[in-house]
Residue frames as qw, qx, qy, qz and C-alpha x, y, z in Angstrom:
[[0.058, 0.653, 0.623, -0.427, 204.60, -17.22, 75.26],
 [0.360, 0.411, 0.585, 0.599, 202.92, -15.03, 73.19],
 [0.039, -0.250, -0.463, 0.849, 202.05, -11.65, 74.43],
 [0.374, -0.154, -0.293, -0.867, 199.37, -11.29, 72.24],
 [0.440, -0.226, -0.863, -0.104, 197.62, -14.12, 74.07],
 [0.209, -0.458, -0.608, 0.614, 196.82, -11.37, 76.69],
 [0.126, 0.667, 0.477, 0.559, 194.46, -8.89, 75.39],
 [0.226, 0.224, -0.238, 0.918, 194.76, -5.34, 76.50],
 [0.431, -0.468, -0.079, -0.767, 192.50, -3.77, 79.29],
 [0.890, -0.225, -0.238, -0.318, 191.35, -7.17, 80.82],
 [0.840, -0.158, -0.518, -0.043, 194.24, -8.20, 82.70],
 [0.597, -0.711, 0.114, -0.355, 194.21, -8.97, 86.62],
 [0.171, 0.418, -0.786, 0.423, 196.72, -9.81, 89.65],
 [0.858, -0.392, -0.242, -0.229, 195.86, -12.20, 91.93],
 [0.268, 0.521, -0.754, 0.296, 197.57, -12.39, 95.09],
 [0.763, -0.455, -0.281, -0.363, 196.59, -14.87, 97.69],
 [0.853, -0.483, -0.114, 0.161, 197.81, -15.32, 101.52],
 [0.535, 0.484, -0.250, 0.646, 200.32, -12.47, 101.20],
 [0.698, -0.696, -0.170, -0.001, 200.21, -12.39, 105.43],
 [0.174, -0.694, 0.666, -0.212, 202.90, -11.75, 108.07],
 [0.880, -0.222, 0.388, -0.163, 202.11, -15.63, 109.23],
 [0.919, 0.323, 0.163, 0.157, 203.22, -16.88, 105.81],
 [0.533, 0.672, -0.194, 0.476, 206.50, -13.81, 104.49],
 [0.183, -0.863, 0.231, -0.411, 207.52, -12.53, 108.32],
 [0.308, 0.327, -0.778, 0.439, 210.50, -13.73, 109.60],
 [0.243, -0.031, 0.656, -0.714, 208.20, -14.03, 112.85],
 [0.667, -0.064, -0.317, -0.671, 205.39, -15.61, 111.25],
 [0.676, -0.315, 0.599, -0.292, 204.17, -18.71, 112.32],
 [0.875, 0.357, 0.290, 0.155, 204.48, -20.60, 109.04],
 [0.055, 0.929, -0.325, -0.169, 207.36, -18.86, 108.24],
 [0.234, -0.684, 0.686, 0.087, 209.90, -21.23, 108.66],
 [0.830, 0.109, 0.501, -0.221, 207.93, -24.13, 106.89],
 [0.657, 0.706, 0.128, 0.230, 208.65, -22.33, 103.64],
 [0.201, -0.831, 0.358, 0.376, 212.07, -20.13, 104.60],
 [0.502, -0.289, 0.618, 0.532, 214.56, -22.55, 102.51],
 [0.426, 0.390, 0.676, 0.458, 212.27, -22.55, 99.63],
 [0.016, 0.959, 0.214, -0.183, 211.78, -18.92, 99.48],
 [0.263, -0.817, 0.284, 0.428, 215.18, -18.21, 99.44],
 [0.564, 0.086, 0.702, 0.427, 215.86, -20.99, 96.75],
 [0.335, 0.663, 0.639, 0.198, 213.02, -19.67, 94.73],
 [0.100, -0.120, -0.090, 0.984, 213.22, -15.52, 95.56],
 [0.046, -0.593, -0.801, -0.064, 209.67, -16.05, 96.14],
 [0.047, -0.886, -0.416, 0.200, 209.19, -12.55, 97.85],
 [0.209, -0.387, 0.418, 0.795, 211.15, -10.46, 95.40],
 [0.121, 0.052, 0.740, 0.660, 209.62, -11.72, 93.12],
 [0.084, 0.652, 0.745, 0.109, 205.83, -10.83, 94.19],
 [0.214, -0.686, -0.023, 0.696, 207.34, -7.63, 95.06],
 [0.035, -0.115, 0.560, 0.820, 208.52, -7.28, 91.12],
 [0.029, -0.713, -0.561, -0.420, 204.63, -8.54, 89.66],
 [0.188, -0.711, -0.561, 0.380, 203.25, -6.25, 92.31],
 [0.160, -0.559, 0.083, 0.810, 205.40, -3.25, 91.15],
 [0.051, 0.023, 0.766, 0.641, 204.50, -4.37, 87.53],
 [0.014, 0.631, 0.772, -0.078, 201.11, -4.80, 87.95],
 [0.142, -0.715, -0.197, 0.655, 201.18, -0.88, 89.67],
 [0.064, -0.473, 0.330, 0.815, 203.03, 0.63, 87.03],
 [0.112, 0.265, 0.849, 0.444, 200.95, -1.29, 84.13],
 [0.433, -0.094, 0.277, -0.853, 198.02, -0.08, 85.61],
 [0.496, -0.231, -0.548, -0.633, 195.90, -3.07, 85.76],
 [0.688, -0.500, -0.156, -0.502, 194.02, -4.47, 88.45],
 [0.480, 0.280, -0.810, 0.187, 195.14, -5.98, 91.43],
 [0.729, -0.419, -0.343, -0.419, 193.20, -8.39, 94.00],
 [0.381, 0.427, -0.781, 0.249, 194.27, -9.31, 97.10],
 [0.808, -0.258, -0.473, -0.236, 193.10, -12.74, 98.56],
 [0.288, -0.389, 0.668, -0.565, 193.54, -13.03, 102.99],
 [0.635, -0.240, -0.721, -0.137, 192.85, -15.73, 104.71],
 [0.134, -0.282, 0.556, -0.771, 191.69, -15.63, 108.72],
 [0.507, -0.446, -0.723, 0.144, 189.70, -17.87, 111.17],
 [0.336, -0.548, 0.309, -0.701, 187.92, -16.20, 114.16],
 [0.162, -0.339, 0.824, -0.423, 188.03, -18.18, 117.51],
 [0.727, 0.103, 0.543, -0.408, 184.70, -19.66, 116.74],
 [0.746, 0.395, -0.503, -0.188, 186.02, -20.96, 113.20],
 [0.290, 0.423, -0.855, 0.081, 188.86, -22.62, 115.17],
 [0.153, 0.002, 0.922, -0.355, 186.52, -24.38, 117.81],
 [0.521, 0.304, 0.156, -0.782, 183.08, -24.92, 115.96],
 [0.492, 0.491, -0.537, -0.479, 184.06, -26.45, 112.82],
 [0.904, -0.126, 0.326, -0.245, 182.80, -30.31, 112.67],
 [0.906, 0.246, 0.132, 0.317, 184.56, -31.87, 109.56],
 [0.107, -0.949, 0.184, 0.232, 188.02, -30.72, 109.82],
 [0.804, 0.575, -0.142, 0.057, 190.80, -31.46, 106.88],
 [0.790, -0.266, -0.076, 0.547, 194.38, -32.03, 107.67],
 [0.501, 0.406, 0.033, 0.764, 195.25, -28.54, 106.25],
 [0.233, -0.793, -0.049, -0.561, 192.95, -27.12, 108.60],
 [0.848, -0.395, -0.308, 0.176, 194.18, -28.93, 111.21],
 [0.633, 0.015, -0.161, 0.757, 197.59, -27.89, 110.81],
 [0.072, 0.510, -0.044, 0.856, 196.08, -24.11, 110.75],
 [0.529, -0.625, -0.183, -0.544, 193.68, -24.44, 113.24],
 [0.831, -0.173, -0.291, 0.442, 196.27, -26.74, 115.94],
 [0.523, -0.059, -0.017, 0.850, 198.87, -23.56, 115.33],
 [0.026, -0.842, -0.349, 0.411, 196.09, -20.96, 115.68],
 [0.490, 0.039, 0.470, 0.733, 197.23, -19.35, 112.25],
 [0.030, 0.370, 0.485, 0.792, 195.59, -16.55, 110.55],
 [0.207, -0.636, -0.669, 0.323, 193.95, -15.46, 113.47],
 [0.012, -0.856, -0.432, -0.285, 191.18, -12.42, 112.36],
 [0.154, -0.937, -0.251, -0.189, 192.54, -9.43, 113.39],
 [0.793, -0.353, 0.173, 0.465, 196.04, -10.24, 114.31],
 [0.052, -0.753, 0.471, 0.458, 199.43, -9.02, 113.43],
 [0.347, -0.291, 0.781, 0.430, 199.97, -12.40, 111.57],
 [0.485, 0.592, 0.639, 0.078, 196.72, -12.11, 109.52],
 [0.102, -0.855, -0.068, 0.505, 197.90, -8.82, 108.56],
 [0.777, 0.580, 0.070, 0.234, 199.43, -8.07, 104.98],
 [0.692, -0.352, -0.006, 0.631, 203.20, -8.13, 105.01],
 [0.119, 0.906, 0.128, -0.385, 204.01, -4.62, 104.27],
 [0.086, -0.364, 0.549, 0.748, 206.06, -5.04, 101.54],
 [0.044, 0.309, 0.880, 0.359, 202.68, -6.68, 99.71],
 [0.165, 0.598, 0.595, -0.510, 200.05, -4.58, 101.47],
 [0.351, 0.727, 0.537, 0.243, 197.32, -3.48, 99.33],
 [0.309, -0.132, -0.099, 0.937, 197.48, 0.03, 98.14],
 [0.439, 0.414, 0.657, -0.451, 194.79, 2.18, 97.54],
 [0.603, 0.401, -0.307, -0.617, 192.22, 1.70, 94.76],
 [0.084, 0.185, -0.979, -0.031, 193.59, -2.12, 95.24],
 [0.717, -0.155, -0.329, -0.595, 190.92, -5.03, 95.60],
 [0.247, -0.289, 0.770, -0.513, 190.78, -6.21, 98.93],
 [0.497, 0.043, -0.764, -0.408, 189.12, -9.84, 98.90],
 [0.749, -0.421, -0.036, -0.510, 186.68, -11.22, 101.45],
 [0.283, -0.621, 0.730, -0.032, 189.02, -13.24, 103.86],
 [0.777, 0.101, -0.597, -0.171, 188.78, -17.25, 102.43],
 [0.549, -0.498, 0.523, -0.420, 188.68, -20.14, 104.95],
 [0.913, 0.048, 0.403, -0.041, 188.49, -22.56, 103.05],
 [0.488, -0.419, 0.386, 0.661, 191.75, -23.41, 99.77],
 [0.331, 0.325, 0.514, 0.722, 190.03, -22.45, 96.80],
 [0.050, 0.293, 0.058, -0.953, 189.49, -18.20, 96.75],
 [0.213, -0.165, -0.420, -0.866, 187.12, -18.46, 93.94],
 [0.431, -0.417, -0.661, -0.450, 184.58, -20.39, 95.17],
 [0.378, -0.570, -0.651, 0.330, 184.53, -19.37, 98.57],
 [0.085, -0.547, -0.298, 0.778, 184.61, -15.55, 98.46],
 [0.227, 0.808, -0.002, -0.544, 183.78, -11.92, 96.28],
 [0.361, -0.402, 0.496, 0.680, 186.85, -12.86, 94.03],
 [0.196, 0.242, 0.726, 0.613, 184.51, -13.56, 90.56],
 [0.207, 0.839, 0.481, 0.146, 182.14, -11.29, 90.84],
 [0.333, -0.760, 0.125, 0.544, 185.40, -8.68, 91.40],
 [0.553, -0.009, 0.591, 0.588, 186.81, -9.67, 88.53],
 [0.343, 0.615, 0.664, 0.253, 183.81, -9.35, 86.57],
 [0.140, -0.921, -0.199, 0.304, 183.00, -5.86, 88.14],
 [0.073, -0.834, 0.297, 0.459, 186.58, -4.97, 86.65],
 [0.719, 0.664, -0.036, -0.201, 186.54, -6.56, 83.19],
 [0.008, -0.632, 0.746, 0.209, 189.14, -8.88, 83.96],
 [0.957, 0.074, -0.024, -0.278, 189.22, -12.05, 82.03],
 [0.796, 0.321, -0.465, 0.218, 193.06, -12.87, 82.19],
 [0.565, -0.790, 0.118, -0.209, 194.05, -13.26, 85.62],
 [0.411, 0.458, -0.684, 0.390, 197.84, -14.11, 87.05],
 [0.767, -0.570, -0.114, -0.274, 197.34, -16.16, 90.18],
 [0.343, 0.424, -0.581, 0.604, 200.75, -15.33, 92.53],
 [0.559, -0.465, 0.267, -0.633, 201.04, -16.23, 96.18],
 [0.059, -0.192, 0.939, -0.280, 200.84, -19.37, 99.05],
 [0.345, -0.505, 0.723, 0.322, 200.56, -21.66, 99.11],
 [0.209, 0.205, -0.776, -0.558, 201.19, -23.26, 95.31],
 [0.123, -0.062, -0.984, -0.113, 200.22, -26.66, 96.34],
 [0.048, -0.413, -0.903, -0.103, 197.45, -25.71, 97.16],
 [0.249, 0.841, 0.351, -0.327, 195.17, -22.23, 97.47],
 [0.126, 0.599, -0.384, -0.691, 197.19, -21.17, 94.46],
 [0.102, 0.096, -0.791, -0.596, 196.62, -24.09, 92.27],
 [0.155, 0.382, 0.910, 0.037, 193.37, -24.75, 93.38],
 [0.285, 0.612, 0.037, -0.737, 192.22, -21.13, 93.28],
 [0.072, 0.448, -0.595, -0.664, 193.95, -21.16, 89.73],
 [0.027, 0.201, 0.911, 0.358, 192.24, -24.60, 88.16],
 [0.297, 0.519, 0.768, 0.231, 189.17, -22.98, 88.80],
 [0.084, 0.642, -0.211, -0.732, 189.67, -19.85, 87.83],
 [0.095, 0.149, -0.822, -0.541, 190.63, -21.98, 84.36],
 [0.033, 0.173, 0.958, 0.226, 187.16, -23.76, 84.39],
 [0.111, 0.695, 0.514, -0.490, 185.20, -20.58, 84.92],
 [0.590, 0.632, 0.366, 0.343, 186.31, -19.60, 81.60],
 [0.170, -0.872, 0.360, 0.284, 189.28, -17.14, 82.65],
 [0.755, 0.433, -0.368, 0.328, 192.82, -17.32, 80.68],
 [0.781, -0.624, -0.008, -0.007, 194.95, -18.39, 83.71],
 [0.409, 0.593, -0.558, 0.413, 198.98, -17.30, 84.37],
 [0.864, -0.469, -0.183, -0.004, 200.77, -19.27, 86.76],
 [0.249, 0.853, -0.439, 0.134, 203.96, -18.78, 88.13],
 [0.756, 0.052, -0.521, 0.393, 207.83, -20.78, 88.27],
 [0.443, 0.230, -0.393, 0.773, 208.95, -17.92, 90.86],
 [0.273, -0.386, 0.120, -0.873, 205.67, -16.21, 93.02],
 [0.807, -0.401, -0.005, -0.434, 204.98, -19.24, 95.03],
 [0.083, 0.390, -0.913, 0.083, 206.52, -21.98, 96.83],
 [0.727, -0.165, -0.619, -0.249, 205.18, -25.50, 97.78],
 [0.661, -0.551, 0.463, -0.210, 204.56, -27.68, 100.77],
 [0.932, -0.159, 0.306, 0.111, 206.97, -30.31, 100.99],
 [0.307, -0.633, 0.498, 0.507, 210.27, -28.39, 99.32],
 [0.251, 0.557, -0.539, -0.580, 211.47, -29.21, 95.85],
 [0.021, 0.009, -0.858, -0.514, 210.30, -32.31, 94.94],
 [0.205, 0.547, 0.790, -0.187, 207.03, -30.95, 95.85],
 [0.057, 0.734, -0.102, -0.670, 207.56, -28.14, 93.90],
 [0.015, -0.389, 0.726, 0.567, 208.92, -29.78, 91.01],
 [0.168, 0.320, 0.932, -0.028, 205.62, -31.79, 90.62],
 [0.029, 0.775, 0.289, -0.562, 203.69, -28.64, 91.31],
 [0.032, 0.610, -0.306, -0.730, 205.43, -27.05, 88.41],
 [0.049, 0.092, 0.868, 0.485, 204.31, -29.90, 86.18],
 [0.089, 0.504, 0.859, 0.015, 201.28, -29.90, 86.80],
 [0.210, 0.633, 0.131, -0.733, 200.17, -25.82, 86.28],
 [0.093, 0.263, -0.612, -0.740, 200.71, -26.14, 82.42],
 [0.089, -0.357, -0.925, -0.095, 197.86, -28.82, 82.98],
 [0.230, -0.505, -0.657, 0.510, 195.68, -26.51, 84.82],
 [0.159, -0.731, -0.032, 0.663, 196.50, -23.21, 83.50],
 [0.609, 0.777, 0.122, 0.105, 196.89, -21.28, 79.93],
 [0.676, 0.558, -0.340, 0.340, 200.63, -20.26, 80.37],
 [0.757, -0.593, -0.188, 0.197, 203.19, -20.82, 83.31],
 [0.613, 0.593, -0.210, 0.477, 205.85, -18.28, 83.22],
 [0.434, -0.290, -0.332, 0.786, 208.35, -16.20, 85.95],
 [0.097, 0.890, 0.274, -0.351, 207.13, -12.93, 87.05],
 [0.148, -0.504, 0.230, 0.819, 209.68, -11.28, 84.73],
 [0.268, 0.142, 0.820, 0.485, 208.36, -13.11, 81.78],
 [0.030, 0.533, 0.837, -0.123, 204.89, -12.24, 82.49],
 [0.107, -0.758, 0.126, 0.631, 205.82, -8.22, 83.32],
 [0.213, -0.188, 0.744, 0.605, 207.30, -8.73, 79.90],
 [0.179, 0.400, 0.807, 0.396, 204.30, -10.36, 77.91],
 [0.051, 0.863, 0.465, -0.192, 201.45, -7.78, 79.49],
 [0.044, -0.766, 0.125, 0.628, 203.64, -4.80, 78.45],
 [0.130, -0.070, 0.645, 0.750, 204.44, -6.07, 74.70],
 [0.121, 0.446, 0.854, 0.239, 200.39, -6.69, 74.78],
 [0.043, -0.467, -0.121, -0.875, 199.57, -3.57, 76.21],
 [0.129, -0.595, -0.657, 0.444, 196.79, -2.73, 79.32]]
């Protein structure tokens, strides 16, 4: 990777669905992902971009997700992913488990993102006209889940004409490692470079912010 391939000023965190439900021992999806966290050192590692990000100074966005009682009983065409949230009453608005886990919680001056309901962030909330607003055009997209509101966030992030960083170590998958290991092929497809948060911390500081 090339750190010049990030250009100084312009680039943005993305985190998405950094919740109690999804990182708190007590969450309710907790335990879906536990083994592959621990394999992966998923939340260490958003902990490191996050601190990186801070100390870099550049922008960072963070992307909730939450249903209110009429999402969970209203909703006509319902997908199997909502199912599974909407079955297990997940992300419920105002909860403890919709709540950012407090080792992720925004800080201030952060960019708090209209909640999402649906798996891609860009097209369903604020997130691109945030960006814009803060003159980011390279954007790291860290956070749950890979297989899907991270890589779909991410592909179109990549086809709105952002430069897109994915990561081997700030997300995990559904369906454990050999859904992961797919997952990891495909970002290079999807995305402009796929690297670990240390790598990444690394490139933005040889390029500058």
């Amino acid at each position: 990777m090339n750190a010049l391939s990030y250009e100084r000023g312009r680039i943005g965190l993305l985190l998405i669905d950094t919740v109690n439900d999804v990182f708190s021992e007590d969450g309710k999806a907790y335990r879906v992902y536990r083994e592959e966290f621990e394999r992966i050192g998923t939340l260490e590692n958003l902990k490191t971009l996050l601190a990186g990000a801070r100390e870099q100074g550049f922008p960072v966005f963070h992307a909730p997700m939450s249903y209110t009682e009429s999402d969970y009983t209203t909703w006509k065409h319902i997908s199997g992913v909502h199912h599974e949230m909407f079955d297990n009453r997940l992300f419920v608005a105002g909860s403890w488990g919709a709540d950012f886990h407090p080792d992720l919680a925004p800080a201030d001056g952060e960019i708090v993102i209209a909640p999402h309901k649906n798996i891609d962030v860009l097209a369903n909330t604020d997130l691109e006209v945030q960006m814009r607003q803060h003159d980011v055009e390279y954007i790291a997209v860290a956070g749950m889940v890979g297989t899907m509101c991270v890589e779909s966030t991410a592909r179109s992030c990549m086809e709105h004409g952002f430069h897109v960083t994915t990561f081997t170590d700030a997300t995990a998958a559904f369906g454990g490692r050999p859904a992961y290991d797919a997952m990891i092929l495909r970002y290079p497809l999807i995305s402009h470079a796929t690297l670990s948060a240390e790598e990444f911390l690394s490139a933005t500081k040889a390029a500058g912010t």
